[in-house]
C-alpha positions in Angstrom: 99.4 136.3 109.2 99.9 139.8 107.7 97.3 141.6 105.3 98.3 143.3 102.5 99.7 146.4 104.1 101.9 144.4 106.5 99.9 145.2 109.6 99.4 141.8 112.1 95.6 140.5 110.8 95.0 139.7 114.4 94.8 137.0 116.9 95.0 133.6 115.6 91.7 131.6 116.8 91.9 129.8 120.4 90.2 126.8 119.2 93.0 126.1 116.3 95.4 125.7 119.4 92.9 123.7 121.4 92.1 121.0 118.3 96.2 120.9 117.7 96.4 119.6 121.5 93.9 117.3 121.2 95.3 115.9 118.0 98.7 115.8 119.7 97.1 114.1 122.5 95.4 111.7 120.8 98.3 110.5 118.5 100.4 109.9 121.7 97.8 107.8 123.4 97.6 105.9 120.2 101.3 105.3 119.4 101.4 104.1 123.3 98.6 101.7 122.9 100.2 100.7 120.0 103.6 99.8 121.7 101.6 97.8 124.7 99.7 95.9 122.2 102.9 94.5 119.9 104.6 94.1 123.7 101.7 91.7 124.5 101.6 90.4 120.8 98.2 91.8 119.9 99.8 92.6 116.5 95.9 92.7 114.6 94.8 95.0 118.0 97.8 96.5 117.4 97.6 97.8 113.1 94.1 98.5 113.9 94.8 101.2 116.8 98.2 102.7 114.6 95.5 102.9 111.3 92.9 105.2 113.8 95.8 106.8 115.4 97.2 108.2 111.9 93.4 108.5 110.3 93.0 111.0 113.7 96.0 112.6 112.9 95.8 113.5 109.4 92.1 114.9 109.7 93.3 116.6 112.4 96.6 118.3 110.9 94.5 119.4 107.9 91.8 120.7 109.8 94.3 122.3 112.1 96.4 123.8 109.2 92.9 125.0 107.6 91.8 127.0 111.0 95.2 128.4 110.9 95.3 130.1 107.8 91.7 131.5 107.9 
């Protein structure tokens, strides 16, 4: 981000880029548990994982996006 003069307002935060990994790495463990569960026809196992997986990835994208722009 830029302050009001145009000059770079610094270094974004490390920990924004670690939280957006873990986010990233935690929706792709879901979305493959997810697959192996409808495969094996665990459909309930199945909505239950894909309802954390997104719940995990929405708290984490705002909190991400909030970090971000601080």
């Amino acid at each position: 981000m830029t302050s009001i003069d145009g000059t770079p307002a610094g270094t974004p935060d490390p920990s924004s880029n670690r939280l957006a990994w873990a986010t990233l790495a935690t929706v792709l463990v879901s979305i493959v548990a997810v697959v192996i569960l409808s495969l094996t026809h665990n459909t309930e196992a199945a909505a239950t994982v894909g309802s954390i997986g997104t719940a995990i990835a929405v708290g984490g994208g705002v909190q991400f996006t909030t970090r971000r722009r601080q």
